[in-house]
mmCIF file of the N, C-alpha and C atoms, coordinates in Angstrom:
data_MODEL
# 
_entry.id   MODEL 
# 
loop_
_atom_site.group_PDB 
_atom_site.id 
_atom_site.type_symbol 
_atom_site.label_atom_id 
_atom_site.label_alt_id 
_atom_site.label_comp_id 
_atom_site.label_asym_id 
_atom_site.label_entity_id 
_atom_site.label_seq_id 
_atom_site.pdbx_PDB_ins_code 
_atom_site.Cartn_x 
_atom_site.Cartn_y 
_atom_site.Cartn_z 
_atom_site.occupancy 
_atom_site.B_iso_or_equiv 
_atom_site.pdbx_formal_charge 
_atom_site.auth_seq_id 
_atom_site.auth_comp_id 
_atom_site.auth_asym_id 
_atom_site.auth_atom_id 
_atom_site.pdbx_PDB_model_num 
ATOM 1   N N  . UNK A 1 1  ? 14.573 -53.668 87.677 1.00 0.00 ? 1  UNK A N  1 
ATOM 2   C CA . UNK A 1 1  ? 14.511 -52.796 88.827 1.00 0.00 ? 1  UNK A CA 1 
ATOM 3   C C  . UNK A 1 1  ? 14.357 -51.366 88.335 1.00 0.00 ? 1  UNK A C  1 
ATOM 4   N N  . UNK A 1 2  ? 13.589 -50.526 88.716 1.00 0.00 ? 2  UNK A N  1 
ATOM 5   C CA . UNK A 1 2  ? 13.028 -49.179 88.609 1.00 0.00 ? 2  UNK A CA 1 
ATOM 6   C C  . UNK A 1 2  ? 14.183 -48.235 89.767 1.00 0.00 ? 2  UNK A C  1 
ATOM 7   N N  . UNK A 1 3  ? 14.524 -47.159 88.844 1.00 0.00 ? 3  UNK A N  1 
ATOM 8   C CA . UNK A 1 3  ? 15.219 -46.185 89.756 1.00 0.00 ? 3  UNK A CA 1 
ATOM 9   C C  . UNK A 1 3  ? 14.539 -44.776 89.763 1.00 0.00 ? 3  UNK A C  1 
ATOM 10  N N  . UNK A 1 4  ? 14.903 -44.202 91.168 1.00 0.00 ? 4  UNK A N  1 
ATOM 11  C CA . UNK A 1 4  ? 14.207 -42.915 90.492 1.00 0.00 ? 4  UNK A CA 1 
ATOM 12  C C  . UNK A 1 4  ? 15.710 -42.207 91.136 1.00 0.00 ? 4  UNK A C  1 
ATOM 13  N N  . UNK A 1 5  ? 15.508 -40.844 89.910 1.00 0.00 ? 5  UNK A N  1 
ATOM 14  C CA . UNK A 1 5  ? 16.547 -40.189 89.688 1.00 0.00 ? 5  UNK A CA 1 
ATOM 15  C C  . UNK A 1 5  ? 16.155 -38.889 90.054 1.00 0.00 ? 5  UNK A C  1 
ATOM 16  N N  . UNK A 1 6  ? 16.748 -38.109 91.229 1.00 0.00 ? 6  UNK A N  1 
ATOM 17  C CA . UNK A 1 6  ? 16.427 -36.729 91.338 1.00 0.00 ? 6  UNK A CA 1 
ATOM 18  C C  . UNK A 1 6  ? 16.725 -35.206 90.498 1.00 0.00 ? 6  UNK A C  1 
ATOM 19  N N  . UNK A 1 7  ? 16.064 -34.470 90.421 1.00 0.00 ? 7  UNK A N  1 
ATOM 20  C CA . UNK A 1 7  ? 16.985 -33.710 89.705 1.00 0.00 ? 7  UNK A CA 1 
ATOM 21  C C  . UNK A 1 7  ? 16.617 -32.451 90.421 1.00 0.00 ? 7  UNK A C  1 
ATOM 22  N N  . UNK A 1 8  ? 18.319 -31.750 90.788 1.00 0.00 ? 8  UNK A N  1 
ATOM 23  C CA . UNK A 1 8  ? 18.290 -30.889 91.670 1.00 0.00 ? 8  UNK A CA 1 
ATOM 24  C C  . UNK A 1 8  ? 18.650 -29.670 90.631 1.00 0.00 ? 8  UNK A C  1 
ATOM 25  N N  . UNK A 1 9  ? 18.470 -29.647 89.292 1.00 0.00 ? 9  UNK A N  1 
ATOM 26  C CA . UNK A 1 9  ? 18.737 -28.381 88.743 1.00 0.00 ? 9  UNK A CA 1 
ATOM 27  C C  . UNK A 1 9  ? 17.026 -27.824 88.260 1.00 0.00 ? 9  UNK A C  1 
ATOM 28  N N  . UNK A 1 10 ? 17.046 -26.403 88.571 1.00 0.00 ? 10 UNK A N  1 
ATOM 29  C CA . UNK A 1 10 ? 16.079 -26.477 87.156 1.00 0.00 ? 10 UNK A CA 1 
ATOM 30  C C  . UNK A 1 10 ? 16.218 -26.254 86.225 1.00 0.00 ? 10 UNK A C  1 
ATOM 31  N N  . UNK A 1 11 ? 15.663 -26.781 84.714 1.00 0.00 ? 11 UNK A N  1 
ATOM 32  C CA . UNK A 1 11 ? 15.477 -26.505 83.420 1.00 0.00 ? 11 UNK A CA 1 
ATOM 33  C C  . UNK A 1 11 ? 15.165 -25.225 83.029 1.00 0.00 ? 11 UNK A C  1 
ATOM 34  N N  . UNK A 1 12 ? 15.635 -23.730 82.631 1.00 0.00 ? 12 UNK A N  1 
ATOM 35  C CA . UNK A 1 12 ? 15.395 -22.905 82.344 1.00 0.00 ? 12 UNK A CA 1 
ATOM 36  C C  . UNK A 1 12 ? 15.505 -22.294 80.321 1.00 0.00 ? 12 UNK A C  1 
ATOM 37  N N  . UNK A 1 13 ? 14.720 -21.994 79.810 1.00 0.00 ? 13 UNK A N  1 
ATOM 38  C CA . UNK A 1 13 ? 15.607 -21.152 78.542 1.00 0.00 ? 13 UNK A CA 1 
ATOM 39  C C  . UNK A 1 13 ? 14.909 -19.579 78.656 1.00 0.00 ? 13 UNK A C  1 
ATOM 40  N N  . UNK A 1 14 ? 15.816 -19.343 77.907 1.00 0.00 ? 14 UNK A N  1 
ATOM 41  C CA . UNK A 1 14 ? 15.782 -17.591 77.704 1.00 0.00 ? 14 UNK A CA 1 
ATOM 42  C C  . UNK A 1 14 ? 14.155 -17.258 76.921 1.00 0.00 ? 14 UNK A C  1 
ATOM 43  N N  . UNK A 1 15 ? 14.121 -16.202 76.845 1.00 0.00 ? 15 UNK A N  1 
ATOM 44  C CA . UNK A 1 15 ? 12.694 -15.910 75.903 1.00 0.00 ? 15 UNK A CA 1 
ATOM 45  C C  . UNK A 1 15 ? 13.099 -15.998 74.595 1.00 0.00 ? 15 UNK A C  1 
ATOM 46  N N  . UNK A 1 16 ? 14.520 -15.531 74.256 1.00 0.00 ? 16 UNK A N  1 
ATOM 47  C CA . UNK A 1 16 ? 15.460 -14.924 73.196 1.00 0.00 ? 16 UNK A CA 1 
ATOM 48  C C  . UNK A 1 16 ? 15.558 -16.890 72.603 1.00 0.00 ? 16 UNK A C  1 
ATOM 49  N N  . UNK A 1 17 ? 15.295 -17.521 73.531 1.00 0.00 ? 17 UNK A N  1 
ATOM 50  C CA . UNK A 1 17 ? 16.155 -19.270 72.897 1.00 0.00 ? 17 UNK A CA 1 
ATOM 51  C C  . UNK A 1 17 ? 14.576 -19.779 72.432 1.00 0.00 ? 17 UNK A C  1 
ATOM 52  N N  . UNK A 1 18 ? 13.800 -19.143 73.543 1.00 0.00 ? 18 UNK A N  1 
ATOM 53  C CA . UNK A 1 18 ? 12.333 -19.741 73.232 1.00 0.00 ? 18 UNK A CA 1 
ATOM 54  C C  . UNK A 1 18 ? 11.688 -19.247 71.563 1.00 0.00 ? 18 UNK A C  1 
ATOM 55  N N  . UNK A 1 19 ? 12.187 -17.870 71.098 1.00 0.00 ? 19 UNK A N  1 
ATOM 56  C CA . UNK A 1 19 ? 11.740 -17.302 70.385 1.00 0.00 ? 19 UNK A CA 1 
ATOM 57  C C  . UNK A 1 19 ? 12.431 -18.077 69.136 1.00 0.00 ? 19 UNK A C  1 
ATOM 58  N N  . UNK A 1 20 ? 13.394 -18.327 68.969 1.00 0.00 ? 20 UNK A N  1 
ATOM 59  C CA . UNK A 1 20 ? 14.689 -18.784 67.966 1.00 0.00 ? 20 UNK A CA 1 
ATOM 60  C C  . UNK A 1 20 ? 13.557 -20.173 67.830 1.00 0.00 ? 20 UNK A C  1 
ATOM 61  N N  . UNK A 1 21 ? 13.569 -20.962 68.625 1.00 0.00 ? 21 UNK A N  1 
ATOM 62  C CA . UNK A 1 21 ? 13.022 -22.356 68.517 1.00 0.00 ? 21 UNK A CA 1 
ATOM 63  C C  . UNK A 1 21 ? 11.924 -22.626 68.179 1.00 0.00 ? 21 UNK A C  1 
ATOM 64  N N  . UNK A 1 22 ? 10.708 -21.441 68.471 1.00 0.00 ? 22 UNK A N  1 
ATOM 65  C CA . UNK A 1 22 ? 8.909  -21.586 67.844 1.00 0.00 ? 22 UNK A CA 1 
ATOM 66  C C  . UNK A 1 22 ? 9.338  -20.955 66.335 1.00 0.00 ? 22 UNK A C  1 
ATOM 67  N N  . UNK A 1 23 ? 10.418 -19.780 66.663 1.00 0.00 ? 23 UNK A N  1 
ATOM 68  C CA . UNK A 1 23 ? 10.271 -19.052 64.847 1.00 0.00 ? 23 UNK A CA 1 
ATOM 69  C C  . UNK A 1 23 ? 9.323  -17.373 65.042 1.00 0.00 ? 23 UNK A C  1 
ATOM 70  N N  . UNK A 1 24 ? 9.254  -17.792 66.627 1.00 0.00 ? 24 UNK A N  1 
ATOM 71  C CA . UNK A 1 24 ? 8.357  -16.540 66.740 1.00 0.00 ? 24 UNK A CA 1 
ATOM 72  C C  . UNK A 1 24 ? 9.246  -15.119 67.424 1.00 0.00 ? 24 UNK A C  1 
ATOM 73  N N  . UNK A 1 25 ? 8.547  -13.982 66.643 1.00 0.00 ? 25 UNK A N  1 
ATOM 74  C CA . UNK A 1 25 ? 9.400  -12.576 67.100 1.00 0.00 ? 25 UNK A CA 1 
ATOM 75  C C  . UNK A 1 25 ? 9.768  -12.763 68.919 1.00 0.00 ? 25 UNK A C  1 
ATOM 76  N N  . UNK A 1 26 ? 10.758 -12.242 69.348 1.00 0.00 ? 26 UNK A N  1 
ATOM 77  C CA . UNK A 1 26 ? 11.008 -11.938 70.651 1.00 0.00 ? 26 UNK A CA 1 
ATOM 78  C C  . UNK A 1 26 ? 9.779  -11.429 70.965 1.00 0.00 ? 26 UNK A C  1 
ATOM 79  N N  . UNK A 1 27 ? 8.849  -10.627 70.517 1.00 0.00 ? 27 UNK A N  1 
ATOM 80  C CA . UNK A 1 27 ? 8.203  -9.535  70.993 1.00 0.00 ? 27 UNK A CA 1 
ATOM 81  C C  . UNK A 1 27 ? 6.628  -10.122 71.084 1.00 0.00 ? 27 UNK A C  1 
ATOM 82  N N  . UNK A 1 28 ? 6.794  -10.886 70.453 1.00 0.00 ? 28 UNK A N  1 
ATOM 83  C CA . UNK A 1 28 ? 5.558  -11.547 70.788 1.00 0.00 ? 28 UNK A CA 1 
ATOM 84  C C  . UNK A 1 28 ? 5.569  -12.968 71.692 1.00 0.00 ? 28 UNK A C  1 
ATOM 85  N N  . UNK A 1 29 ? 6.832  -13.681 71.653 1.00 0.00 ? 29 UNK A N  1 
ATOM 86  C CA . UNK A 1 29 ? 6.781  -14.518 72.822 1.00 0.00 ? 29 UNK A CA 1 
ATOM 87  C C  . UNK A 1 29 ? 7.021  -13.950 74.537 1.00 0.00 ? 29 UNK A C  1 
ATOM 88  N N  . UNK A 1 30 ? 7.258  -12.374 74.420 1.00 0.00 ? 30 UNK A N  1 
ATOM 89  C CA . UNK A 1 30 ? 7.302  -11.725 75.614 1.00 0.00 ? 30 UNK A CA 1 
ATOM 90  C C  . UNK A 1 30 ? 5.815  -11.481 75.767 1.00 0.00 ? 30 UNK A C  1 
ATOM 91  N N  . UNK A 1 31 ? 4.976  -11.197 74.915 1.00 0.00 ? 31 UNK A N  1 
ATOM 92  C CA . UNK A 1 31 ? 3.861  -11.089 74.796 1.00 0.00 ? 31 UNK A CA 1 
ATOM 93  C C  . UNK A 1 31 ? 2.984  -12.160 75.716 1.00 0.00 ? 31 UNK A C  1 
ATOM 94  N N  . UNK A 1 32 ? 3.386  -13.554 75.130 1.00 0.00 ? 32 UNK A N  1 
ATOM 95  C CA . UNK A 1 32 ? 2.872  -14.676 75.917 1.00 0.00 ? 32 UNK A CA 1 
ATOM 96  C C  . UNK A 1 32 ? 2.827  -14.817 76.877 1.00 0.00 ? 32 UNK A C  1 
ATOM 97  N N  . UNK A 1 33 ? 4.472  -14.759 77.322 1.00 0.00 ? 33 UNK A N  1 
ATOM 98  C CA . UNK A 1 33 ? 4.439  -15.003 78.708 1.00 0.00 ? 33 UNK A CA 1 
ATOM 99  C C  . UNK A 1 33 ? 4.090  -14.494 79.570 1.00 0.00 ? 33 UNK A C  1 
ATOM 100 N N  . UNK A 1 34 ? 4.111  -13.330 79.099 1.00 0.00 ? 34 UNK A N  1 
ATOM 101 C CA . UNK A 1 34 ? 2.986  -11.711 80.094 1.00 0.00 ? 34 UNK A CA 1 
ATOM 102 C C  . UNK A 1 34 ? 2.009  -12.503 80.413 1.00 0.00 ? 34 UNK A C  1 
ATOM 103 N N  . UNK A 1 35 ? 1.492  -13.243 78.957 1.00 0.00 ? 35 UNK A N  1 
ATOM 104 C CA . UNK A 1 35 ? -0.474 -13.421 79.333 1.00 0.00 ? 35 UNK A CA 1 
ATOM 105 C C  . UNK A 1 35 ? -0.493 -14.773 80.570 1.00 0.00 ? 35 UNK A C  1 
ATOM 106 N N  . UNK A 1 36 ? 0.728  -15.557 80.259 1.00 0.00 ? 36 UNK A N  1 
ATOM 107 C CA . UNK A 1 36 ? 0.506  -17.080 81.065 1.00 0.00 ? 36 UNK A CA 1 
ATOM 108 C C  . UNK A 1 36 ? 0.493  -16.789 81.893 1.00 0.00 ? 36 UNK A C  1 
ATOM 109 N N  . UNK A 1 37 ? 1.785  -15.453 82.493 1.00 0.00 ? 37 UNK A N  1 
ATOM 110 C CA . UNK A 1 37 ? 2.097  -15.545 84.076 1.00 0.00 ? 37 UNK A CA 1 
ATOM 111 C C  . UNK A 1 37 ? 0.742  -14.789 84.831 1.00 0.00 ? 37 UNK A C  1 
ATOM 112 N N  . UNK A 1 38 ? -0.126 -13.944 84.098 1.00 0.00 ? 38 UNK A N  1 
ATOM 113 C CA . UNK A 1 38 ? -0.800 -12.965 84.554 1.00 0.00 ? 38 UNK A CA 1 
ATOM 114 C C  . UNK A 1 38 ? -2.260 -14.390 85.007 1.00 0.00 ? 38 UNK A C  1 
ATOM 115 N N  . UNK A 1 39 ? -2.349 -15.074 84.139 1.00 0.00 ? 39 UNK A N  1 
ATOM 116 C CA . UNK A 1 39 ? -3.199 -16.279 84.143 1.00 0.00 ? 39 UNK A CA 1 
ATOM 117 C C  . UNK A 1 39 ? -2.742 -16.826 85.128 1.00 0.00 ? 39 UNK A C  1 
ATOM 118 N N  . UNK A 1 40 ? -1.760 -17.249 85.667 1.00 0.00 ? 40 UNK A N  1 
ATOM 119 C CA . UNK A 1 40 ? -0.799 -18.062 86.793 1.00 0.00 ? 40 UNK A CA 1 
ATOM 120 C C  . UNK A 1 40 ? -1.187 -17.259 88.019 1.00 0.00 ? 40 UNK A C  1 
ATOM 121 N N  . UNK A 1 41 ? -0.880 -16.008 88.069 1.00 0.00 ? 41 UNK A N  1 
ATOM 122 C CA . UNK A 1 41 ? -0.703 -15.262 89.205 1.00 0.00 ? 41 UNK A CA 1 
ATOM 123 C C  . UNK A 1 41 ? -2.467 -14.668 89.713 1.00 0.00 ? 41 UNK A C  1 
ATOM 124 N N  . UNK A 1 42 ? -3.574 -15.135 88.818 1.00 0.00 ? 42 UNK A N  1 
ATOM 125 C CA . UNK A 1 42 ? -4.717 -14.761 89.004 1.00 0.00 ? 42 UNK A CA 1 
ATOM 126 C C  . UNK A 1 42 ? -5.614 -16.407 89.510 1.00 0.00 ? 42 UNK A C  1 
ATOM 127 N N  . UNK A 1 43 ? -4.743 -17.144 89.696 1.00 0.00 ? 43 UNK A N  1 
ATOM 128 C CA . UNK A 1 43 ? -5.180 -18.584 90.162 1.00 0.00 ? 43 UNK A CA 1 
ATOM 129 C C  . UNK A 1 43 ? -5.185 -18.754 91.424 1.00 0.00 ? 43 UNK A C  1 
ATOM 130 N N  . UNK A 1 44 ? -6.131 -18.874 92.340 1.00 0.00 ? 44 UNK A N  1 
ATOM 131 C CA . UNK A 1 44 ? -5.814 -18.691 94.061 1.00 0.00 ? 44 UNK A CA 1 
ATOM 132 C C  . UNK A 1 44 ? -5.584 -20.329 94.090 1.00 0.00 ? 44 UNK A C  1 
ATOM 133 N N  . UNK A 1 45 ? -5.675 -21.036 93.774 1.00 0.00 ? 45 UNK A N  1 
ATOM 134 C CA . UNK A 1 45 ? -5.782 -22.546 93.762 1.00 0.00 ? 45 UNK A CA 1 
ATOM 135 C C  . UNK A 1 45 ? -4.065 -22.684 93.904 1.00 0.00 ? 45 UNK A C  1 
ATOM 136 N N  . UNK A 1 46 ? -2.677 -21.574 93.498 1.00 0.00 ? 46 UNK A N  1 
ATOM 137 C CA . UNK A 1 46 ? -1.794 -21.905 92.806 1.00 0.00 ? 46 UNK A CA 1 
ATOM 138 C C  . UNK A 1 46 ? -0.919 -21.000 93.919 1.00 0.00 ? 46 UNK A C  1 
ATOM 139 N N  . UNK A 1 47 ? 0.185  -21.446 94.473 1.00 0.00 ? 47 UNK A N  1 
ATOM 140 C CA . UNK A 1 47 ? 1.237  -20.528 95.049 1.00 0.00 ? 47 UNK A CA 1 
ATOM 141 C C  . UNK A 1 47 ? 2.412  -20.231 93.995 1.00 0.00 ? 47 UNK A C  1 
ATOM 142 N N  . UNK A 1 48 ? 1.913  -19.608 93.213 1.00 0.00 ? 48 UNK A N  1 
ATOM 143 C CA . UNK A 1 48 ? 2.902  -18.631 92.958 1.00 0.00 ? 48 UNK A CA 1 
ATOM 144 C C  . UNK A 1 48 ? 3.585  -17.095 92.665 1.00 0.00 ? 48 UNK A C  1 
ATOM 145 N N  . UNK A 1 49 ? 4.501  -17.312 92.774 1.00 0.00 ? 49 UNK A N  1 
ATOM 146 C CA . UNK A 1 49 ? 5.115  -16.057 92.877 1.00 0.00 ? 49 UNK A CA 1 
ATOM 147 C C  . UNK A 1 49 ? 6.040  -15.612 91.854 1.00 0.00 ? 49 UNK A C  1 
ATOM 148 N N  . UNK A 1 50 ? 5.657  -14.263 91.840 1.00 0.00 ? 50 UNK A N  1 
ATOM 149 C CA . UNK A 1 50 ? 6.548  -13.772 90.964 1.00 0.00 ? 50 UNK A CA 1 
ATOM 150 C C  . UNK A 1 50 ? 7.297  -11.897 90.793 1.00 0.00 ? 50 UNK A C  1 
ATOM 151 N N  . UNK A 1 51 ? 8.276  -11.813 90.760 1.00 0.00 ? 51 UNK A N  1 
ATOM 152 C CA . UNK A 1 51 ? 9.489  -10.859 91.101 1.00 0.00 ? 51 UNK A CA 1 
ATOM 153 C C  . UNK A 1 51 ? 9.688  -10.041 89.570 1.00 0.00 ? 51 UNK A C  1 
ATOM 154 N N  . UNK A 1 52 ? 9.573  -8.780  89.551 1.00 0.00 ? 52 UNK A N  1 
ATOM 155 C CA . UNK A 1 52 ? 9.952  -8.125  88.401 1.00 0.00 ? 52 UNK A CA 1 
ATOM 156 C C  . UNK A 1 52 ? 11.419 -7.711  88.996 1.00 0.00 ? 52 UNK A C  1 
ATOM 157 N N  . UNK A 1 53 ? 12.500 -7.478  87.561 1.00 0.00 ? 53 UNK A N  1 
ATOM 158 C CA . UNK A 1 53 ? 13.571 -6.924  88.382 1.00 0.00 ? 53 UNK A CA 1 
ATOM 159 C C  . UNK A 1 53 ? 13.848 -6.461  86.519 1.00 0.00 ? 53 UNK A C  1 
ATOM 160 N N  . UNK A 1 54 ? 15.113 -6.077  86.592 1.00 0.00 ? 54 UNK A N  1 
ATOM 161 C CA . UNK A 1 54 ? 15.632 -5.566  85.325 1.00 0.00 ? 54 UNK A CA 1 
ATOM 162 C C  . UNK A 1 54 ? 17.222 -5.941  84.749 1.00 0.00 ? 54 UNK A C  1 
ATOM 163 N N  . UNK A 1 55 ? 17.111 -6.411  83.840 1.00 0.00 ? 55 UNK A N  1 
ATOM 164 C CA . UNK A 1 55 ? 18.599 -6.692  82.967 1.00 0.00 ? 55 UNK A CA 1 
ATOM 165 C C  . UNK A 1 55 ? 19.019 -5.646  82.262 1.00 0.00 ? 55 UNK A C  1 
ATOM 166 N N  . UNK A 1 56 ? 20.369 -5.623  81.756 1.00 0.00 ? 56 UNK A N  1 
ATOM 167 C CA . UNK A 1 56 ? 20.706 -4.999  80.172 1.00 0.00 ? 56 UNK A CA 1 
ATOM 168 C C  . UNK A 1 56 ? 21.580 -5.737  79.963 1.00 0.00 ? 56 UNK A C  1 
ATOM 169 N N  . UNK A 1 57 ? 21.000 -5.646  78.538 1.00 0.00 ? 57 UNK A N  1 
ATOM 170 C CA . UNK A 1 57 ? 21.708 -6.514  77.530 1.00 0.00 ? 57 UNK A CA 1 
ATOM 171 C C  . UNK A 1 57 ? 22.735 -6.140  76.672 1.00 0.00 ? 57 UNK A C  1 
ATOM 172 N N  . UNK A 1 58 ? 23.910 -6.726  75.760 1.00 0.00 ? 58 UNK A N  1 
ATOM 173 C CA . UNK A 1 58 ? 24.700 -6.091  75.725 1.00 0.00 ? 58 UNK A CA 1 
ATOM 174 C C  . UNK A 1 58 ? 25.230 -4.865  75.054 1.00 0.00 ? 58 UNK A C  1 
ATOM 175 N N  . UNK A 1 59 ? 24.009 -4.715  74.275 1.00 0.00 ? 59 UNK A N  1 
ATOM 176 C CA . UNK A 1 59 ? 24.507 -3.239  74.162 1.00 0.00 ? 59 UNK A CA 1 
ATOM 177 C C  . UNK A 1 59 ? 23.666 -2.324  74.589 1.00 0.00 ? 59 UNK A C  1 
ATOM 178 N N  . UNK A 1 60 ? 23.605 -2.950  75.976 1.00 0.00 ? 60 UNK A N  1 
ATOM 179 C CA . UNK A 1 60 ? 23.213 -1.301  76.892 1.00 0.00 ? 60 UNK A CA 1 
ATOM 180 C C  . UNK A 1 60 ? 22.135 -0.861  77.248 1.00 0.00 ? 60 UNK A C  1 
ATOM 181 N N  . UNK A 1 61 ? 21.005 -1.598  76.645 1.00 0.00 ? 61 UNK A N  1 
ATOM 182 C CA . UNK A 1 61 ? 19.489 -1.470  76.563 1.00 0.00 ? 61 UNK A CA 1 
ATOM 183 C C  . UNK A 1 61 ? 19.107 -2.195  78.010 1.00 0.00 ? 61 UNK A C  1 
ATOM 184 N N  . UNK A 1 62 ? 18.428 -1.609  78.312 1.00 0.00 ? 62 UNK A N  1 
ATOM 185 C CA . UNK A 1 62 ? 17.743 -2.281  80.162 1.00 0.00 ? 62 UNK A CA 1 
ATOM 186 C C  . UNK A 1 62 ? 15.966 -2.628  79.339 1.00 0.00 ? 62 UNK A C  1 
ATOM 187 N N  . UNK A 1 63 ? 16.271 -4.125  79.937 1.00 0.00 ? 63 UNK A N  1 
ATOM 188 C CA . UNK A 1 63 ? 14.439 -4.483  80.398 1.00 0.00 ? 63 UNK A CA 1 
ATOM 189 C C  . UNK A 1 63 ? 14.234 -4.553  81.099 1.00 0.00 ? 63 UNK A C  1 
ATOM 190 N N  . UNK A 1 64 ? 13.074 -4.854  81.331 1.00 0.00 ? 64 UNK A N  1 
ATOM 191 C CA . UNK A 1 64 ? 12.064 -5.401  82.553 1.00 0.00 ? 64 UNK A CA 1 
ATOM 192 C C  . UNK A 1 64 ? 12.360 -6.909  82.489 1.00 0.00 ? 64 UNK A C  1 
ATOM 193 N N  . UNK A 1 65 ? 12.083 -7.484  83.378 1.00 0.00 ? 65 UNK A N  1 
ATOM 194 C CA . UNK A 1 65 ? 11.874 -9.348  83.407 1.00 0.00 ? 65 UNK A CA 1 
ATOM 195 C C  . UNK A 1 65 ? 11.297 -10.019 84.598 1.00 0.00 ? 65 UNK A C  1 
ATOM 196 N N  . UNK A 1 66 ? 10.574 -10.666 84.233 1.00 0.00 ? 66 UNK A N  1 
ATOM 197 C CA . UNK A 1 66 ? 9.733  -11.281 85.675 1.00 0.00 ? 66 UNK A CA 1 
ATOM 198 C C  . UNK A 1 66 ? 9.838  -12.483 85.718 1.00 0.00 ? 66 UNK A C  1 
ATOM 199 N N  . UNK A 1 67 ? 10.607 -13.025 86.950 1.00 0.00 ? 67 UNK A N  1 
ATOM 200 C CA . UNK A 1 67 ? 11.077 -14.366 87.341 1.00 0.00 ? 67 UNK A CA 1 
ATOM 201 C C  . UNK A 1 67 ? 10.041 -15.032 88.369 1.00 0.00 ? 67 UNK A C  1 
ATOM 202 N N  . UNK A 1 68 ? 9.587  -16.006 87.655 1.00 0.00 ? 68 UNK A N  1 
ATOM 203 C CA . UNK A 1 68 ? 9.010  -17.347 88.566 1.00 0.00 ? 68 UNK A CA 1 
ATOM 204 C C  . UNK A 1 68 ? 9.076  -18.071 89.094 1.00 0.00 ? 68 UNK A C  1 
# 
């Protein structure tokens, strides 16, 4: 018998966990994702959306970050 299993969380990682795990600088996997989302958000075929807002981190430094 086949089950299907929902899953009501989503899967998220940091850029900072993404970067640790390819081996690649923070600064260039921020790089990426700039280019995917800008690729994403230039797709009329595609509803999505996306929100700039700003963090700081802990010692004090504010970014930018854009949530999808």
């Amino acid at each position: 018998m086949s089950a299907i299993i929902a899953m009501t969380a989503a899967l998220s990682m940091t850029s900072k966990e993404i970067a640790e795990l390819t081996g690649k600088t923070h600064a260039h996997v921020m790089r990426d994702i700039r280019a995917m989302v800008d690729r994403l958000e230039a797709d009329p075929d595609l509803d999505f959306r996306v929100e700039t807002t700003t963090y700081t981190d802990e010692g004090g430094a504010e970014y930018s970050a854009r949530l999808c």
